[in-house]
C-alpha positions as CSV (number, residue, x, y, z in Angstrom):
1,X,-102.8,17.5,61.8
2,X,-102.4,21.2,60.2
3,X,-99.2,21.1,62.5
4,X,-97.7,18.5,60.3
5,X,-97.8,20.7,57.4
6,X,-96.8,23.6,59.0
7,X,-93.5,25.3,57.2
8,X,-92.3,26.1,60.6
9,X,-92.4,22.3,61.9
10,X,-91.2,20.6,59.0
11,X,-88.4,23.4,59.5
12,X,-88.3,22.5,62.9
13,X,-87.6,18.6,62.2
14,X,-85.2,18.6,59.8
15,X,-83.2,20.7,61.5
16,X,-83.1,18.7,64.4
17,X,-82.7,15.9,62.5
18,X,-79.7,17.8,60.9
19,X,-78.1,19.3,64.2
20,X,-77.8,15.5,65.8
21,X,-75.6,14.2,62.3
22,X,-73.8,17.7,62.5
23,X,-72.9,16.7,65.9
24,X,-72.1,13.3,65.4
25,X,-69.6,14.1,62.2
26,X,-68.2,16.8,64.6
27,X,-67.7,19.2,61.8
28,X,-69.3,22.9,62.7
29,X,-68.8,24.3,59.5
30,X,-71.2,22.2,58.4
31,X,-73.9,24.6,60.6
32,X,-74.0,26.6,57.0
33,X,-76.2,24.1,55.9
34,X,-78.8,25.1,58.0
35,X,-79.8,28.7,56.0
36,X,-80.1,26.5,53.2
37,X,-82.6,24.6,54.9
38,X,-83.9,26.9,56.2
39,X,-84.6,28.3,52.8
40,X,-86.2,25.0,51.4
41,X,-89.0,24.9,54.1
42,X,-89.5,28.6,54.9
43,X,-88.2,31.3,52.7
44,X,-87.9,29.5,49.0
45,X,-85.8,32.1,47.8
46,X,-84.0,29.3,45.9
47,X,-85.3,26.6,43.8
48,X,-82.9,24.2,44.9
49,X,-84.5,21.5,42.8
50,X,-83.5,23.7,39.7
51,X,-84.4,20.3,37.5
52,X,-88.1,20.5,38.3
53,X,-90.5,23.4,38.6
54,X,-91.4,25.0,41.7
55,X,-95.0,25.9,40.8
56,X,-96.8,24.1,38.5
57,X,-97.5,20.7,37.2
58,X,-94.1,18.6,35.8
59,X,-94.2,16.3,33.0
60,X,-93.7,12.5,34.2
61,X,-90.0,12.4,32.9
62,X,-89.0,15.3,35.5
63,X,-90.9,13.2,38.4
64,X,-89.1,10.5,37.9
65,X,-85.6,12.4,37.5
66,X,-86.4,14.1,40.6
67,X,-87.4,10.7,42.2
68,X,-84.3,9.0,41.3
69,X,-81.9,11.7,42.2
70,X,-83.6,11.7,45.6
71,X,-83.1,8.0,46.0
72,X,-79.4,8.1,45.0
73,X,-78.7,10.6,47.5
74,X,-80.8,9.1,50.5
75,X,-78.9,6.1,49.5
76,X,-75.8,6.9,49.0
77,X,-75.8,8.9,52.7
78,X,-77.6,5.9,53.8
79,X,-74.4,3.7,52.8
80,X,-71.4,6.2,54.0
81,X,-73.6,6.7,57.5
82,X,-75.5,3.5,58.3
83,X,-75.2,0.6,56.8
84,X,-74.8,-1.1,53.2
85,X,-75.0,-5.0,51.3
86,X,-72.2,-6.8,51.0
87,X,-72.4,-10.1,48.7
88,X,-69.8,-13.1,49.2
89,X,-67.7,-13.5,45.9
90,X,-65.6,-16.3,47.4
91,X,-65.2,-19.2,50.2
92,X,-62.7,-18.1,51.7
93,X,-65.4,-17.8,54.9
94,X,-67.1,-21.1,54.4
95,X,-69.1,-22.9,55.6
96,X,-69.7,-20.1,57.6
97,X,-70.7,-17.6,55.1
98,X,-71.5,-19.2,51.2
99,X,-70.9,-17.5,48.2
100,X,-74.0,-15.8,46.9
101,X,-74.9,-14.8,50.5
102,X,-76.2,-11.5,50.8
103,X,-75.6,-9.5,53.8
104,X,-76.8,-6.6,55.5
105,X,-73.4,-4.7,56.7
106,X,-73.6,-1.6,59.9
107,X,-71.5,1.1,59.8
108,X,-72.4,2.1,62.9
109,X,-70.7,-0.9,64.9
110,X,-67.2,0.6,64.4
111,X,-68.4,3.7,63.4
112,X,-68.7,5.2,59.7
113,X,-65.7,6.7,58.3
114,X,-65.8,10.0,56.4
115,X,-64.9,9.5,52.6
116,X,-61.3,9.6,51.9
117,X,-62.4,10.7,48.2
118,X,-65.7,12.3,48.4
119,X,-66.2,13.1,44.6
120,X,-67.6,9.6,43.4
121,X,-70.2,8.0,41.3
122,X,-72.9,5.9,43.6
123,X,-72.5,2.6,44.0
124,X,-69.6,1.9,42.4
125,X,-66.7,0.8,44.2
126,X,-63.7,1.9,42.3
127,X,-64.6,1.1,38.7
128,X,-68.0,2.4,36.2
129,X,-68.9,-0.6,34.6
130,X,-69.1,-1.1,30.5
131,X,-66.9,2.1,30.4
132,X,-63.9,0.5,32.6
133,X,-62.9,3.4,34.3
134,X,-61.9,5.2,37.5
135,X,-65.4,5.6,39.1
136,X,-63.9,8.6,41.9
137,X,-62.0,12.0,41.4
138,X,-58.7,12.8,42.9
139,X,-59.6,16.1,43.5
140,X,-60.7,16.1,47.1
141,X,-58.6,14.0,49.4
142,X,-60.0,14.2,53.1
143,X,-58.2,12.1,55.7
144,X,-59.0,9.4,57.7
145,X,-61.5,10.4,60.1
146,X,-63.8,7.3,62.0
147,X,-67.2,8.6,63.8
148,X,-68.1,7.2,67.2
149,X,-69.5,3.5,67.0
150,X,-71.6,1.9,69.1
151,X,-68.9,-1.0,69.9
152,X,-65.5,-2.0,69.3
153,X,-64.0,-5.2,67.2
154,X,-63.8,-8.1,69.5
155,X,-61.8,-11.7,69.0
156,X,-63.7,-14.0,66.5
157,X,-65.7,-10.4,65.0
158,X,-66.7,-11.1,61.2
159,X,-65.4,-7.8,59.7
160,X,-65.9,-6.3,56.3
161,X,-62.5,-4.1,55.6
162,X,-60.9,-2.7,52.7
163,X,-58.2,-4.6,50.9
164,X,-55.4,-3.4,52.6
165,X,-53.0,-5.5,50.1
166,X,-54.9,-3.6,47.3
167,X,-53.2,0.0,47.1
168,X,-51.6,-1.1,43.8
169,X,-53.8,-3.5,41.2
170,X,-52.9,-5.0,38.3
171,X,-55.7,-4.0,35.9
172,X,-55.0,-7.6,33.9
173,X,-55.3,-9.6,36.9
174,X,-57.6,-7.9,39.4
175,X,-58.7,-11.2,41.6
176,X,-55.0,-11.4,42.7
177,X,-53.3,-8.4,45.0
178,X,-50.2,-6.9,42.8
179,X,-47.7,-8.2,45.4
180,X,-48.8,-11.9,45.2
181,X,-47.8,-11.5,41.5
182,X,-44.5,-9.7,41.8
183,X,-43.4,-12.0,44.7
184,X,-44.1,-15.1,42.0
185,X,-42.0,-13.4,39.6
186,X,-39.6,-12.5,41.7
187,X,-39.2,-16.2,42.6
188,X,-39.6,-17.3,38.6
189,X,-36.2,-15.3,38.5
190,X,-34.8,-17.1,41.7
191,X,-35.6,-20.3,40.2
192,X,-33.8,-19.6,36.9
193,X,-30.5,-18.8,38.7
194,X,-30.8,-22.2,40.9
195,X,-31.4,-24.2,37.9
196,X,-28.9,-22.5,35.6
197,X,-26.0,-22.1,38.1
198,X,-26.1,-18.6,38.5
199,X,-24.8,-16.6,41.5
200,X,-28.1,-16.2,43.9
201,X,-28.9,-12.2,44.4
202,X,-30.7,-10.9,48.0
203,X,-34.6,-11.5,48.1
204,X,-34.7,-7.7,47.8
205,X,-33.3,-7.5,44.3
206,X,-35.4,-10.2,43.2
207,X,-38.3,-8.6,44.3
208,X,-37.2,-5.2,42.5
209,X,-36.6,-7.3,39.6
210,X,-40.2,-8.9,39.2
211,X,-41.6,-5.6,40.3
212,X,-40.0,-4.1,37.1
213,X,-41.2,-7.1,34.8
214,X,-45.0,-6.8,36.5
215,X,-44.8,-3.1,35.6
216,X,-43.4,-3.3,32.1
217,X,-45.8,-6.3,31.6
218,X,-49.3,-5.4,32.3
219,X,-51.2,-1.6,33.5
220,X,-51.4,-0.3,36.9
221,X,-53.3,1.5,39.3
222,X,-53.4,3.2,42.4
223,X,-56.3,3.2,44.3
224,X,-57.3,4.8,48.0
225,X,-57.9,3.4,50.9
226,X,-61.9,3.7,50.7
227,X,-61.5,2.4,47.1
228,X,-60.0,-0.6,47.7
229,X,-61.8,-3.9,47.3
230,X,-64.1,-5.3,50.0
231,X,-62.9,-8.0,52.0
232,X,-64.6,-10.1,54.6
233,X,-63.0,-12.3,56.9
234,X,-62.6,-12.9,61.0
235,X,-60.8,-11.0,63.2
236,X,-58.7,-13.5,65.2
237,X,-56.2,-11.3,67.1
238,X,-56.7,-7.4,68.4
239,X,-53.8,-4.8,69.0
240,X,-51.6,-6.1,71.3
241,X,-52.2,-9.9,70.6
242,X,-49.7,-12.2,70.3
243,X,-50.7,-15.1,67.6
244,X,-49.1,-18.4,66.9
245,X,-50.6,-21.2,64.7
246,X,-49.0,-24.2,65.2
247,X,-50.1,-27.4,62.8
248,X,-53.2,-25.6,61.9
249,X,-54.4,-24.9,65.3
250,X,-54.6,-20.7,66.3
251,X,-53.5,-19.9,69.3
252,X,-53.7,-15.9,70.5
253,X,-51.9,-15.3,73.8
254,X,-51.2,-18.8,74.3
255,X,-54.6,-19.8,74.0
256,X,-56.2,-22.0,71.4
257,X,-58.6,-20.7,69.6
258,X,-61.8,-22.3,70.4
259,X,-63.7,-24.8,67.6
260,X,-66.1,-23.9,65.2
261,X,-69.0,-25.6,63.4
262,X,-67.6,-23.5,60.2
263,X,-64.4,-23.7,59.9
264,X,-63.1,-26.0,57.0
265,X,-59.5,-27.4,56.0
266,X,-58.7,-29.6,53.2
267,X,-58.4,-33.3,53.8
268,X,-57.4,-36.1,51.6
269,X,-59.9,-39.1,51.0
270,X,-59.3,-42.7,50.0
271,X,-61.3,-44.8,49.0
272,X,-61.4,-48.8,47.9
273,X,-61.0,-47.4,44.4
274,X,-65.2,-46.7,44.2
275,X,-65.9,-43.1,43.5
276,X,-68.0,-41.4,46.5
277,X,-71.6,-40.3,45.5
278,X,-72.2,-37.1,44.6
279,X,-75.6,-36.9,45.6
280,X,-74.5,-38.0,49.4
281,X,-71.9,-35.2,49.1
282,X,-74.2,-32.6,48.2
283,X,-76.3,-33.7,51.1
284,X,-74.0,-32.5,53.0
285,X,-73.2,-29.0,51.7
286,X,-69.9,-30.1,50.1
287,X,-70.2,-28.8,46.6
288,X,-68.5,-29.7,43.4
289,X,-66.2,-27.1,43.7
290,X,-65.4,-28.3,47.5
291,X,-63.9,-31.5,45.6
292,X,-60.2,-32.4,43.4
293,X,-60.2,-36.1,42.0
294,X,-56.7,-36.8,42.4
295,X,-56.9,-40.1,41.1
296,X,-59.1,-43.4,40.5
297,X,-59.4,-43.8,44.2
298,X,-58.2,-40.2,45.9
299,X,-59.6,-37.2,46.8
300,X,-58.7,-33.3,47.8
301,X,-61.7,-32.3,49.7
302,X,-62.3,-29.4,51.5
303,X,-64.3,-30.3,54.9
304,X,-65.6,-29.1,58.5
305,X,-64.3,-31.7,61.4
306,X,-68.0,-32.7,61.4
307,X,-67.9,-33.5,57.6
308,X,-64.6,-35.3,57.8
309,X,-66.2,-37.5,60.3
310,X,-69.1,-38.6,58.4
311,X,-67.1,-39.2,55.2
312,X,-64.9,-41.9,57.0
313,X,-67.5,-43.7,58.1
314,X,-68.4,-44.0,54.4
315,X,-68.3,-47.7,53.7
316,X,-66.0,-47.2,50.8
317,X,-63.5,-44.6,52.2
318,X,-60.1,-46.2,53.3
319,X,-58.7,-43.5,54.7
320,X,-59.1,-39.6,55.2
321,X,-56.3,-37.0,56.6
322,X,-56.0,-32.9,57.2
323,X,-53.7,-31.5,54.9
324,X,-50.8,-29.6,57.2
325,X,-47.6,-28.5,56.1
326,X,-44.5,-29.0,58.4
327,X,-42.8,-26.7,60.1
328,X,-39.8,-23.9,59.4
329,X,-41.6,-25.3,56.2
330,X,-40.6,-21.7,54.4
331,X,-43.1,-20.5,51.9
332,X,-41.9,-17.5,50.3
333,X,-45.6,-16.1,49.5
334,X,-46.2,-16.0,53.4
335,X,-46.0,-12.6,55.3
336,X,-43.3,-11.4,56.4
337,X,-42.4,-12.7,53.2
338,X,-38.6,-12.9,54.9
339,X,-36.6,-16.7,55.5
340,X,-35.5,-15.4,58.5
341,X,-39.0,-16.6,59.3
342,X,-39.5,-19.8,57.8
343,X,-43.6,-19.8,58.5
344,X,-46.5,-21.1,55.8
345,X,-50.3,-21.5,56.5
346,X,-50.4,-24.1,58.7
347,X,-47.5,-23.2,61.3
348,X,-47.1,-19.4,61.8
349,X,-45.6,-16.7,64.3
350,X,-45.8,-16.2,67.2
351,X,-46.6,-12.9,66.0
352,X,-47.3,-9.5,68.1
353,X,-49.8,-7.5,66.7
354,X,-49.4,-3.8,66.7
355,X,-51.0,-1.3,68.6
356,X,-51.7,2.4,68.8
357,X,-49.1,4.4,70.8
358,X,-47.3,1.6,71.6
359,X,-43.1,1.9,70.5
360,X,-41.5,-1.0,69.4
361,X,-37.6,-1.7,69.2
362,X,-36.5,-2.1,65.7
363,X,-33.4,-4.1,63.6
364,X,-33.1,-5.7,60.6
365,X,-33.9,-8.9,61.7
366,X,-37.6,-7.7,62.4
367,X,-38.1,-4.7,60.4
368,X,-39.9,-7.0,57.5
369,X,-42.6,-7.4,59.8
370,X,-43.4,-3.7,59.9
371,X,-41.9,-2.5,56.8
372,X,-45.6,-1.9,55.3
373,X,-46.8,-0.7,58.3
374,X,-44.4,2.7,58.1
375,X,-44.4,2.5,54.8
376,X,-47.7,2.6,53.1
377,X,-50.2,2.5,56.2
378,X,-48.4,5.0,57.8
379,X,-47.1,7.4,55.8
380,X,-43.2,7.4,56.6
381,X,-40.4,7.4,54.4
382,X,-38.2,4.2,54.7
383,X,-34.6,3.5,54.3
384,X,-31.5,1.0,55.5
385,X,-28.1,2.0,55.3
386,X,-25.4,-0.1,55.9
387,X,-27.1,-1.7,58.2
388,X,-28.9,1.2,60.1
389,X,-32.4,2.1,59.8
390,X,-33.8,5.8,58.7
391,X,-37.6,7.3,59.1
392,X,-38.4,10.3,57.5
393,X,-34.0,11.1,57.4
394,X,-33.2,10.3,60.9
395,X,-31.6,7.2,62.0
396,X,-33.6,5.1,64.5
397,X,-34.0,1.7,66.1
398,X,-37.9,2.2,67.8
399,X,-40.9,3.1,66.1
400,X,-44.3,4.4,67.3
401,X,-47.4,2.9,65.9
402,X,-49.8,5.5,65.0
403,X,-52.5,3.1,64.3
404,X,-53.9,-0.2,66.3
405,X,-54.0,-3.2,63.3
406,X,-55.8,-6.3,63.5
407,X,-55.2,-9.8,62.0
408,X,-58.1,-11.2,60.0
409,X,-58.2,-15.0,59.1
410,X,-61.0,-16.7,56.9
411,X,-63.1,-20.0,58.2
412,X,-61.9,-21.8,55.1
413,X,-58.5,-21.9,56.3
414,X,-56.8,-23.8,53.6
415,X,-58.5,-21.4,51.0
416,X,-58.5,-18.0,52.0
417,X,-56.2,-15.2,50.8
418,X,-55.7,-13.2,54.3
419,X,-53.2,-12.1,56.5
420,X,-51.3,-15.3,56.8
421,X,-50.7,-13.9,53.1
422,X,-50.3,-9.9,53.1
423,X,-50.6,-9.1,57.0
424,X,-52.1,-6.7,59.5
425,X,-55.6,-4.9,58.6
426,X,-55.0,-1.0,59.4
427,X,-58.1,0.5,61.6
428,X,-58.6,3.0,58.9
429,X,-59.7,0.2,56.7
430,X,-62.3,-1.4,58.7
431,X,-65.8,-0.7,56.9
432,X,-68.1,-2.5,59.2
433,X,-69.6,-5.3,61.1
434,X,-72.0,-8.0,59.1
435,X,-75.3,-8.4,60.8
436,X,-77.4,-10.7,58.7
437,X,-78.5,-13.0,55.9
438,X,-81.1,-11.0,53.8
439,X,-80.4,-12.7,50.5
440,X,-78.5,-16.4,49.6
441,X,-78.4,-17.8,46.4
442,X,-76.7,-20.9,45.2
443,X,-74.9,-20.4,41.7
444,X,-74.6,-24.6,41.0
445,X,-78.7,-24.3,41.2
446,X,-81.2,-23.1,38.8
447,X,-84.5,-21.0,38.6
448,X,-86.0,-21.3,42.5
449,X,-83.4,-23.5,43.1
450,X,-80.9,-21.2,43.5
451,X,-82.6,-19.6,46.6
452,X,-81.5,-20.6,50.2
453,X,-84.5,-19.9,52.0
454,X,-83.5,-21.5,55.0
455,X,-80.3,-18.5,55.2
456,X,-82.9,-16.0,54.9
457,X,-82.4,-13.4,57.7
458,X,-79.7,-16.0,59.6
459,X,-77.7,-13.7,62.4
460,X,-73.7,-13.9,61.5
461,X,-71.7,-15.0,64.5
């Protein structure tokens, strides 16, 4: 046992221990740690706990500073490295995932990324609460740089990623992405021309018009990539994937997507003008929330093909049909955000999803679609001139992708805010891969009420 204590082994382990993450982040400079530790086992030349006393006994408020700074950092490395919790805010991946479920999130599936801004408070994702402000400094900007994971995203993956829509927040209105609510001004303005008789400008200049009105309006921010908010949805289609859905049905590479117990669409319910229990409802998982009373006897529900089943066998329910919009039924808040591509939620694409090294011929009859891509994600400066297109000052009509991009959809298909909405998910944005249940709790339940202990530990698939 004396071996355990000796200077030399502890030395000896941590160094080791050290060496393999040194390796693995693949930055040597990083061997000038090792003096340092070498110094906190062996030498102790430097008191590198300078809060506490090296000899001595410390009084109990110094133990438990020391204890908590050791926990933050062993966390906080803990989170960058290997994994972190991740709690569901909304249903946009129900029934699948509920909100209140707590889960246990890898890093190491895809691989950890290194910290675009390094200089951050613990634990806060972009803002310090009570004090409402910028929880990260500017003044350290490394770029994106992925370790080596232990797999790769595959079709139907549940994947926690970073906003990609959420570069730009409106501080005012932060559960909404900042293009959403220009694109709605933009089409308040439209609207007022049609109705008033006024000349109708290019979608452009609308969309320059409410993006002057949302900035004179409300305050604005700009945040990194690794400071954008968490998102979790599935990944339907991989680089190189071509995706179609056609009256609600996803098809990637001309094959439907196959059916899941989770996913949910909203359905209208009749009934012989009796209301439907509640009580049989929430026996089934569909909560109040899940439900809109249209009228005496109709209902918006939002159900699984399973639960629209049992509900029409309900003695009082005349009728009961999936919601779908038609197609080249254009809705103007649906990527490419262009009518030269009439698509909404329900029928969409087809759609080629970009990939890494791979060129592309470009026009102005597709460059909406990857206008954001060499923009924002990619770092390019973008212009069209008379008609010809410019990257970085030098006319072209092909582009290189520098990045592969994924397409992420949520199970709640009628209520999810994803790429049907704002587009491709950059790999430098991917955060990690969901394992686990470790936590659920039901917010329309009190006391122990609230706890689903049957989601306890449940593997995510």
């Amino acid at each position: 046992m004396n071996i355990i204590k000796n200077k030399y082994f502890k030395f000896s382990i941590a160094a080791a221990a050290y060496l393999l993450w040194l390796i693995w982040v693949g930055n040597y400079w990083l061997l000038l740690g090792l003096p340092v530790i070498f110094d906190i086992y062996v030498t102790k030349k430097v008191n590198w706990s300078f809060w506490k006393k090296r000899t001595g006994k410390n009084s109990a408020v110094v133990e438990w500073i020391d204890a908590l700074i050791f926990a933050v950092i062993a966390v906080s490395f803990i989170n960058i490295f290997f994994f972190q919790n991740f709690k569901i805010p909304t249903g946009s991946m129900e029934k699948t995932l509920l909100i209140g479920d707590h889960l246990f999130v890898s890093k190491v599936s895809y691989g950890p990324r290194i910290p675009n801004t390094p200089l951050s408070f613990p634990f806060a994702q972009h803002t310090l609460p009570i004090i409402n402000t910028k929880s990260y400094l500017e003044w350290i900007k490394w770029p994106y740089k992925r370790l080596k994971g232990t797999s790769k995203i595959k079709n139907d993956d549940i994947v926690v990623f970073n906003f990609p829509a959420g570069d730009t927040v409106v501080l005012q209105q932060q559960a909404r992405s900042y293009y959403s609510i220009v694109l709605d001004v933009a089409e308040d303005f439209k609207s007022r021309d049609r109705n008033t008789g006024n000349p109708i400008k290019s979608d452009s200049r609308y969309f320059d018009m409410g993006r002057k009105q949302v900035k004179s309006s409300y305050d604005i921010v700009v945040r990194p990539v690794d400071k954008r908010d968490n998102y979790i949805k599935r990944c339907v289609a991989l680089p190189g994937d071509t995706l179609r859905i056609i009256n609600t049905q996803l098809y990637i590479n001309g094959t439907a997507q196959q059916k899941s117990e989770g996913r949910e669409y909203r359905y209208i319910v009749a009934t012989n003008g009796t209301h439907i229990n509640p009580k049989a409802l929430e026996r089934m998982d569909i909560y109040q929330s899940d439900v809109y009373t249209l009228g005496a006897n109709q209902y918006i529900m939002t159900l699984t093909a399973e639960m629209a089943k049992k509900i029409a066998a309900f003695k009082n329910v005349t009728h009961i049909e999936k919601t779908i919009k038609p197609i080249d039924s254009y809705a103007y808040y649906i990527f490419p955000h262009d009518p030269r591509y009439p698509w909404n939620e329900d029928n969409f694409g087809p759609l080629w999803i970009p990939k890494k090294g791979v060129s592309i011929k470009l026009d102005t009859s597709n460059l909406s679609k990857y206008t954001r891509i060499i923009e924002a994600y990619e770092g390019n400066e973008l212009k069209l001139k008379d008609g010809k297109i410019f990257i970085n000052n030098e006319e072209t009509d092909t582009y290189t992708f520098k990045m592969d991009y994924y397409w992420m959809m949520g199970d709640n298909r009628h209520n999810s805010a994803d790429s049907r909405f704002w587009g491709f998910v950059p790999e430098d944005h991917i955060v990690g891969e969901p394992k686990y249940v470790w936590l659920s709790l039901n917010k329309e339940k009190k006391f122990l009420g609230k706890i689903r202990f049957k989601r306890f530990f449940m593997k995510i698939q």
